[in-house]
SEMARNU-235473 format. One line per 10 residues: number of its first residue (from 1); for each residue x, y, z of N, C-alpha, C, CB. Coordinates in steps of 0.2 Angstrom, whole numbers. Glycine has a CB too. Example, Ala and Ser with C-alpha at 12.3 -4.5 7.8 and 13.67 -1.06 7.14 Angstrom:
2
1	66 -28 39 62 -22 39 66 -16 39 57 -22 45 | 64 -11 35 68 -5 36 64 0 39 70 -3 29
! end
This chain:
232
1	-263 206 24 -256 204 24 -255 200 30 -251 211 24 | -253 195 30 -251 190 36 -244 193 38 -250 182 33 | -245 195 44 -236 198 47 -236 193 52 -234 208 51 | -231 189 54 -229 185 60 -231 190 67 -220 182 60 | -234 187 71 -236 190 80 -230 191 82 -240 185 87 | -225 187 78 -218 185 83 -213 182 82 -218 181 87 | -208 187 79 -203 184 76 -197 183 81 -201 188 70 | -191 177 81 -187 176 83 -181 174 78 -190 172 87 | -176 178 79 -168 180 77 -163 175 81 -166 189 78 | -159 171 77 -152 169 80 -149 173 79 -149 164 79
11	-145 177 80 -142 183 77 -135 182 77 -144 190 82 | -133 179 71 -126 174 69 -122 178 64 -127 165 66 | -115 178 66 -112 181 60 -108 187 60 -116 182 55 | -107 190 68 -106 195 71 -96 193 70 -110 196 79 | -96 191 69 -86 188 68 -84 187 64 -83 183 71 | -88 184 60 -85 183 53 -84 190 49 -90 178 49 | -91 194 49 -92 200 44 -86 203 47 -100 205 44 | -85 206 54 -78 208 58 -71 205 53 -78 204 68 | -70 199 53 -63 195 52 -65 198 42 -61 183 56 | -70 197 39 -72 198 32 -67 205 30 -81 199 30
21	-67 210 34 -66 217 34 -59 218 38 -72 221 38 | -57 213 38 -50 212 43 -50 217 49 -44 214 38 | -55 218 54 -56 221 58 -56 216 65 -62 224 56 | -57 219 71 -56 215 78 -65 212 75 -54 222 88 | -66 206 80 -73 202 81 -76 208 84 -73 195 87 | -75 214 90 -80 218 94 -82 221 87 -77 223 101 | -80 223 83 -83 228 78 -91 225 76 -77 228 70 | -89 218 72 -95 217 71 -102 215 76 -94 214 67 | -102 216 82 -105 214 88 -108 222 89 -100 211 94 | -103 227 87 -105 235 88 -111 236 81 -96 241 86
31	-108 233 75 -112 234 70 -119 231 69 -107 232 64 | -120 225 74 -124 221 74 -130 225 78 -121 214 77 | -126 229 84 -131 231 88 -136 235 84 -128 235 94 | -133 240 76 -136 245 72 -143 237 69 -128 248 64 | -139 234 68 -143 229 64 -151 227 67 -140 223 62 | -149 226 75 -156 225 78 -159 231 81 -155 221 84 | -157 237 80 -159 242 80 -166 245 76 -154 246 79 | -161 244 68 -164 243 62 -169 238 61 -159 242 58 | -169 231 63 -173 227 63 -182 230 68 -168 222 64 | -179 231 73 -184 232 78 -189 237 77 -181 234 83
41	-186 243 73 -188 250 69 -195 247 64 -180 254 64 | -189 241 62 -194 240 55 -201 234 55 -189 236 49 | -199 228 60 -205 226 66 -209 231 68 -201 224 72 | -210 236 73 -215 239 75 -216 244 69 -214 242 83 | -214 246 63 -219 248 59 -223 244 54 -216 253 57 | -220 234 54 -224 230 52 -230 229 56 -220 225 51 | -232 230 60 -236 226 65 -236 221 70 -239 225 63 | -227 217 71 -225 215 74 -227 215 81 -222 217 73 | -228 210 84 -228 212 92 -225 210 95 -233 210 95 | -221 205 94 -215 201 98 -210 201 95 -216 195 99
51	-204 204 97 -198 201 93 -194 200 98 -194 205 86 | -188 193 98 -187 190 101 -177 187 101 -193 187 101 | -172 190 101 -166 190 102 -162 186 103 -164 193 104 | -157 179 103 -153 176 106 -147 180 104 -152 170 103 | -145 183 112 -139 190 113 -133 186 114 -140 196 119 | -135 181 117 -129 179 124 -132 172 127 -128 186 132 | -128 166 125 -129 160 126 -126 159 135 -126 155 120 | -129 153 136 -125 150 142 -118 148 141 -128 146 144 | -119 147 134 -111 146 132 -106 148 131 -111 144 129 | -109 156 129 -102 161 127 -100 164 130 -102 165 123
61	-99 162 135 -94 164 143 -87 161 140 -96 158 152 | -86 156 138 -80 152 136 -78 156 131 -81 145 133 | -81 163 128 -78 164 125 -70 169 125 -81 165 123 | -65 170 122 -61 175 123 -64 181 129 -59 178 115 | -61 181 136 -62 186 138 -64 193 137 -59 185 142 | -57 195 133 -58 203 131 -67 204 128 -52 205 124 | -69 196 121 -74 198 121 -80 198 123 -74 198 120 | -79 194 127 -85 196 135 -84 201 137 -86 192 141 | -80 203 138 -80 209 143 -84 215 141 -74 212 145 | -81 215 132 -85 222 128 -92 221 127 -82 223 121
71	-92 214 127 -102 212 126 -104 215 133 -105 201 125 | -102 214 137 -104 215 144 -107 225 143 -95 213 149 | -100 228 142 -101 232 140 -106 237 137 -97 232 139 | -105 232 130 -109 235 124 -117 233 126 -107 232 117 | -119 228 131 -126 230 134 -125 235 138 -128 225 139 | -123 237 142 -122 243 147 -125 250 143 -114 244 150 | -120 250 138 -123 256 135 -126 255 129 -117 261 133 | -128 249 128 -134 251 122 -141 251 129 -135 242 113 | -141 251 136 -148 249 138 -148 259 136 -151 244 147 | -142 262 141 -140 270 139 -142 272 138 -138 273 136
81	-140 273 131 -141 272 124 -148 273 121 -139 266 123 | -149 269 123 -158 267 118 -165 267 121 -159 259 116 | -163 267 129 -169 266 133 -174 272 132 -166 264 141 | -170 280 131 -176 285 130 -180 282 124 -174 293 130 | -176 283 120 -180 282 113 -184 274 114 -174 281 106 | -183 269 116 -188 264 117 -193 265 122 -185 260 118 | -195 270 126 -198 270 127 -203 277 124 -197 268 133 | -201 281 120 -205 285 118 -207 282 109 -202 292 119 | -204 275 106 -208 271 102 -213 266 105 -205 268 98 | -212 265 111 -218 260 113 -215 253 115 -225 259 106
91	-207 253 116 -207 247 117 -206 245 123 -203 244 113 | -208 236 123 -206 237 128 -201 230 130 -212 239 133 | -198 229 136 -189 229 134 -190 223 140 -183 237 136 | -190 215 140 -186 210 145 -181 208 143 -189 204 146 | -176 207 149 -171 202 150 -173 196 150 -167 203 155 | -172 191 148 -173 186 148 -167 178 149 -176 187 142 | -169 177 154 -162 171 156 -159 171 161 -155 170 153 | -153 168 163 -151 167 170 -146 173 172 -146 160 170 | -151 180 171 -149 185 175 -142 187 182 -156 186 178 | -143 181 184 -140 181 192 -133 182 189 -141 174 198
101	-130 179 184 -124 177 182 -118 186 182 -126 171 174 | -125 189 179 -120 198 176 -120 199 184 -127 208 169 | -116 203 183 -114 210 187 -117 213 190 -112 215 185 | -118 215 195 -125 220 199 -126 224 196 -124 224 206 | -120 231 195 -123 234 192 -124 233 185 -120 238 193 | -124 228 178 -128 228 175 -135 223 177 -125 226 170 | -136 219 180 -141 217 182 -146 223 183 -139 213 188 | -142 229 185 -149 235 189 -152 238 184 -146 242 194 | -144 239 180 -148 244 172 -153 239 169 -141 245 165 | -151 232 168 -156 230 167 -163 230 169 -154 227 166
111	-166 227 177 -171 225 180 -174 235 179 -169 221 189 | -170 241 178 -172 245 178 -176 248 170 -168 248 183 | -172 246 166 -174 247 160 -182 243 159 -167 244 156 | -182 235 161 -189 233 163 -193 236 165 -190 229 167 | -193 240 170 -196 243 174 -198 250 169 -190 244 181 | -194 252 169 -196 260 165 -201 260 159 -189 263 161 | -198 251 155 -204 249 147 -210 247 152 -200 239 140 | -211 245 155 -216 238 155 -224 241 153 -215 234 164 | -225 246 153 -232 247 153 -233 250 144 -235 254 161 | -228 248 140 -226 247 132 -231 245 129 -222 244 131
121	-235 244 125 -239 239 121 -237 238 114 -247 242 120 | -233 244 112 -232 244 102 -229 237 101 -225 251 98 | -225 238 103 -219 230 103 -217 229 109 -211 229 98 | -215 220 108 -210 217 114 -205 215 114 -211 213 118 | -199 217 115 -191 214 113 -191 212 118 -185 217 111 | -190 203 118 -186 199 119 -179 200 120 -187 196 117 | -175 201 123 -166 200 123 -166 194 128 -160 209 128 | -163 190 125 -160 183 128 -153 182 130 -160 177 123 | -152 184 136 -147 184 139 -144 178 144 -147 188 140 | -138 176 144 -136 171 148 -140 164 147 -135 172 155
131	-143 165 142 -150 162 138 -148 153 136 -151 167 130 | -150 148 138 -151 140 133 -154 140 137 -146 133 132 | -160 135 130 -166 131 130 -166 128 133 -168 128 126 | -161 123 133 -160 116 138 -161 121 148 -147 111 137 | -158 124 148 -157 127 155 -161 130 157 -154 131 157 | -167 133 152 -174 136 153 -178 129 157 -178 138 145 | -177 125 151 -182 120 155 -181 117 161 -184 114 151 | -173 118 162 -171 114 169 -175 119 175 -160 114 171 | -173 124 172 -176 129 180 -182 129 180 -175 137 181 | -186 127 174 -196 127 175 -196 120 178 -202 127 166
141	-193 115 177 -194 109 182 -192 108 190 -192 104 180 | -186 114 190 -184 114 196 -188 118 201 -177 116 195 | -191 124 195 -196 127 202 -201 125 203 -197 134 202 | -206 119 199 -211 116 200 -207 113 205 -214 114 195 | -202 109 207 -199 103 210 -200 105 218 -191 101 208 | -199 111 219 -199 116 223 -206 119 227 -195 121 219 | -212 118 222 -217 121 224 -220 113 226 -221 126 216 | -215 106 223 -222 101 227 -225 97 220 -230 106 233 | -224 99 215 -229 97 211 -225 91 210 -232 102 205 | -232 86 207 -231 79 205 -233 76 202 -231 76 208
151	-235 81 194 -236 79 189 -238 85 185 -241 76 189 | -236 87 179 -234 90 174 -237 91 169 -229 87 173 | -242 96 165 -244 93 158 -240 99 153 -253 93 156 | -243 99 148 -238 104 144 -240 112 146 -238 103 135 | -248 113 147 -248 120 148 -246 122 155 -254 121 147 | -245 117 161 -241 120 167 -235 122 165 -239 115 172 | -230 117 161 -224 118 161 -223 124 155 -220 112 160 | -228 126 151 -226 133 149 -226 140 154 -229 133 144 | -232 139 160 -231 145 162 -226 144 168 -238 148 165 | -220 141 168 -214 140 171 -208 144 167 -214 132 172
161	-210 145 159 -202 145 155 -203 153 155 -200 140 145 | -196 155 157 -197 162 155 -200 165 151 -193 164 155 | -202 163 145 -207 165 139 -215 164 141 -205 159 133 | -216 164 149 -223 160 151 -228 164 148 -226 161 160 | -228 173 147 -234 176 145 -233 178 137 -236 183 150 | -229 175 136 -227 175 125 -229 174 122 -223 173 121 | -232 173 117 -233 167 112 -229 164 109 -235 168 107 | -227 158 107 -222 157 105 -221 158 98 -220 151 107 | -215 160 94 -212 160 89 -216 158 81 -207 157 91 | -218 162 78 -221 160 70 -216 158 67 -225 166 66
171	-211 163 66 -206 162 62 -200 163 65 -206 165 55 | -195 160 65 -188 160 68 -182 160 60 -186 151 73 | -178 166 61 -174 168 57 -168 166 60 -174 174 56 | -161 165 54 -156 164 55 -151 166 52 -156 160 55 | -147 169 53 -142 172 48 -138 167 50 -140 179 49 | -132 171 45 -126 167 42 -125 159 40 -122 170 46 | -132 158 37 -131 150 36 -130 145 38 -129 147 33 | -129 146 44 -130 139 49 -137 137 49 -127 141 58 | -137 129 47 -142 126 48 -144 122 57 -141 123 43 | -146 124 61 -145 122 68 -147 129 73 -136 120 69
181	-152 124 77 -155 132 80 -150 133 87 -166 131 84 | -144 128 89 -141 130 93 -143 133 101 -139 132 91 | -148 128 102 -151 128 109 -156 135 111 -145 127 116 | -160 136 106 -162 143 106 -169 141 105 -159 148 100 | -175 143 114 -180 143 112 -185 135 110 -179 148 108 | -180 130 114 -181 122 111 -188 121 112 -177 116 113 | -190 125 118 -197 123 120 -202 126 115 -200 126 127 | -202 131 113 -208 136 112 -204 135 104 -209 144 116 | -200 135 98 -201 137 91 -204 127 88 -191 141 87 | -208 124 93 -210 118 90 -213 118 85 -214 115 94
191	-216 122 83 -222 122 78 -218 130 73 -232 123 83 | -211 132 75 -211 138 70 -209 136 63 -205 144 72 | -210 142 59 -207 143 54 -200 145 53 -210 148 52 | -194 139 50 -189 141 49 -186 146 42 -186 136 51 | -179 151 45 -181 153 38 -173 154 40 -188 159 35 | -167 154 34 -161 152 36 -156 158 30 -160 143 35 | -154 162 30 -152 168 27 -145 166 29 -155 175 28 | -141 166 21 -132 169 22 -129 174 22 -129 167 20 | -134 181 25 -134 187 26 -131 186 33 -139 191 26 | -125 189 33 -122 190 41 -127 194 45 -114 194 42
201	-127 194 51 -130 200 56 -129 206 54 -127 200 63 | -124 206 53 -124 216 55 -124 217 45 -114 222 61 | -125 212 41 -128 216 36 -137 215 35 -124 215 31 | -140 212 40 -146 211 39 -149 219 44 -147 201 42 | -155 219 39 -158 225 38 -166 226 39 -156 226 31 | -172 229 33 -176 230 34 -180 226 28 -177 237 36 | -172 227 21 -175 222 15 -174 213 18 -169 224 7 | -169 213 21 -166 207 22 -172 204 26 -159 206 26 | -176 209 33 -183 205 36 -188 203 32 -186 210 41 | -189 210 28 -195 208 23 -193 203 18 -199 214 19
211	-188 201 17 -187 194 11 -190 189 16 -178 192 9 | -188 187 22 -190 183 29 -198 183 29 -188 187 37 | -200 189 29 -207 188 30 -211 188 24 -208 193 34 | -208 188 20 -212 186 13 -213 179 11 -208 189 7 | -206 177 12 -205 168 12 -210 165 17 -196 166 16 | -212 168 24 -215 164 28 -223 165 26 -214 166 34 | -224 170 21 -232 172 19 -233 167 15 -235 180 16 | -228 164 12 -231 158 5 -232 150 9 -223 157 -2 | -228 150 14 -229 145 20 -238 142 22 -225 149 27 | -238 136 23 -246 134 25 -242 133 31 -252 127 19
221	-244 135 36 -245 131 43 -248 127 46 -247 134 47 | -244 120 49 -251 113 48 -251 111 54 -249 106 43 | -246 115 58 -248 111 67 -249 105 67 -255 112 72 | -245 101 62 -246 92 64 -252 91 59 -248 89 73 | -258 95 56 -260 94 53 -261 91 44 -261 98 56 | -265 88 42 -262 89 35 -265 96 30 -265 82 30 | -263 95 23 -263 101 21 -271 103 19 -259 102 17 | -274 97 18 -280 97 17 -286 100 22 -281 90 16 | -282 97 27 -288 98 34 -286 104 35 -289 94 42 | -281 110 35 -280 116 33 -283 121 30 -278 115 32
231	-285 117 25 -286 122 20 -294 122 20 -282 119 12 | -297 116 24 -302 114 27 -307 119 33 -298 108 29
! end
């Protein structure tokens, strides 16, 4: 059975399913957290190794304050929350992005929640926080810029992006039908599998992954290749 090394989630749709139910936006952000919960469960008993989150853009500072604040929040206590149980399934847990930006004290829960996974093997969750692609790559050239270097090839500048020891992405998922990866991961999904569901977040599940991962098993992967020399 072909299962992806590495699945990556835009995880879209968290306001809409909320305003669907005539409810506040935090609801579905609460409900959503069930959904990656559920998703993550159902990854490491696929054989998964990576799975990999867009939580929190660089961009969604601009959002309504109240709801940043409760996202803010609703990291705090889901690390809480979940961290015994993630580490007695095997996972293990990075923040991922422009860290400096949170709070100390969530900055600590976080660097400490690293700390407690990191010797994990079953799975790796990615959580992308304060997270764009475009800004990944600014800071991998900025810290080369810094070290002196004065020439570049692609395998340098990948051990520079925060994703340095990852693989990158087999298949990238999307909920709620937006077609547009919205600055997610622009370096590394070059060569993924897209696959685009108009399941909101927090109703996406364990059937809704395995539809994802079924779609992607019928897929020929060609890395620029043709299909011939593939199959070749």
């Amino acid at each position: 059975m072909n299962i992806p090394q590495h699945i990556a989630i835009i995880m879209d749709g968290n306001g809409r399913w909320a305003e669907q139910r005539g409810l506040p936006r935090v609801a579905g952000h609460r409900e959503g957290a069930a959904s990656l919960r559920a998703v993550l469960r159902a990854c490491a008993e696929l054989g998964v190794k990576y799975l990999t989150v867009y939580a929190f853009s660089t961009e969604n500072w601009s959002r309504p304050q109240e709801e940043v604040d409760f996202l803010m929040n609703l990291f705090s206590q889901t690390i809480d929350r979940e961290i015994e149980e993630l580490i007695k399934n095997g996972v293990r847990l990075n923040f991922l992005g422009r860290l400096e930006k949170f709070s100390e004290s969530l900055r600590k829960k976080m660097y400490e929640a690293m700390e407690k996974t990191k010797g994990n093997d079953r799975i790796t969750l990615n959580v992308m926080v304060n997270y764009g692609g475009r800004a990944e790559i600014v800071d991998a050239f900025n810290q080369m810029l810094k070290e002196g270097r004065k020439e570049v090839d692609e395998e340098t500048l990948k051990q520079y992006l925060y994703t340095k020891d990852i693989p990158d992405p087999d298949l990238l998922i999307r909920t709620a039908n937006e077609m547009r990866v919205s600055n997610f991961l622009l370096w590394q999904i070059a060569y993924s599998e897209l696959y685009v569901t108009p399941v909101l977040w927090p109703d996406f599940r364990k059937e809704q992954l395995l539809a994802a991962i079924e779609d992607y098993q019928k897929r020929v992967r060609k890395f620029g290749k043709t299909a011939e020399q593939v199959k070749g």
